[in-house]
C-alpha positions in Angstrom: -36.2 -117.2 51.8 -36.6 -114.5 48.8 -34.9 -115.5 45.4 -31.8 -113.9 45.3 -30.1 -116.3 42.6 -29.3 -113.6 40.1 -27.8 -110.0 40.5 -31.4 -108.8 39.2 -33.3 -110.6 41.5 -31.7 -109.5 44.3 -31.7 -105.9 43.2 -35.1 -105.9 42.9 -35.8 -107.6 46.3 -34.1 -104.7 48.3 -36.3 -102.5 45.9 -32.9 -101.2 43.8 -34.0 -98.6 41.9 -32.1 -99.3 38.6 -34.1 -97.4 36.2 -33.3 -94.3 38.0 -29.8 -95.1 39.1 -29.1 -95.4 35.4 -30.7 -91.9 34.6 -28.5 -90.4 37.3 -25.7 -91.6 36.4 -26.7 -90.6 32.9 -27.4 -87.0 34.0 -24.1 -86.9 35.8 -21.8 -87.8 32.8 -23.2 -85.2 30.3 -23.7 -82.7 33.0 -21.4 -82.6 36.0 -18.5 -84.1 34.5 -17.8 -81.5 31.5 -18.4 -78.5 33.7 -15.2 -80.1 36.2 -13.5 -80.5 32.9 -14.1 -77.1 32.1 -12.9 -76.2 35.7 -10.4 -77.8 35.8 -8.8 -77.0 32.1 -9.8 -73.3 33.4 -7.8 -73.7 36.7 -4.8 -75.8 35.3 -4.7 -73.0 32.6 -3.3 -71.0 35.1 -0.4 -72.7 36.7 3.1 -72.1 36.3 5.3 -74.9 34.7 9.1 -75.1 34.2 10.2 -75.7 30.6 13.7 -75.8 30.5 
């Protein structure tokens, strides 16, 4: 039975790649995210609301 004691053990054991899970997610905050905000600031920019 493999040593699965610890959350880093067993990541390891089912050959978790957290190295590049962390660079992903690293790449995915700084690059998708701002362009959605930008979409979405552009495309909420554009509706109609009721003031009054």
């Amino acid at each position: 039975m493999p040593d699965i004691s610890t959350k880093s053990k067993a990541q390891k054991y089912i050959g978790l790649d957290t190295d590049k899970l962390k660079k992903e997610k690293k790449q995915f905050i700084e690059e998708i995210i701002p362009k959605w905000k930008s979409e979405a600031k552009e495309r909420e920019s554009k509706y109609s609301t009721k003031n009054n």
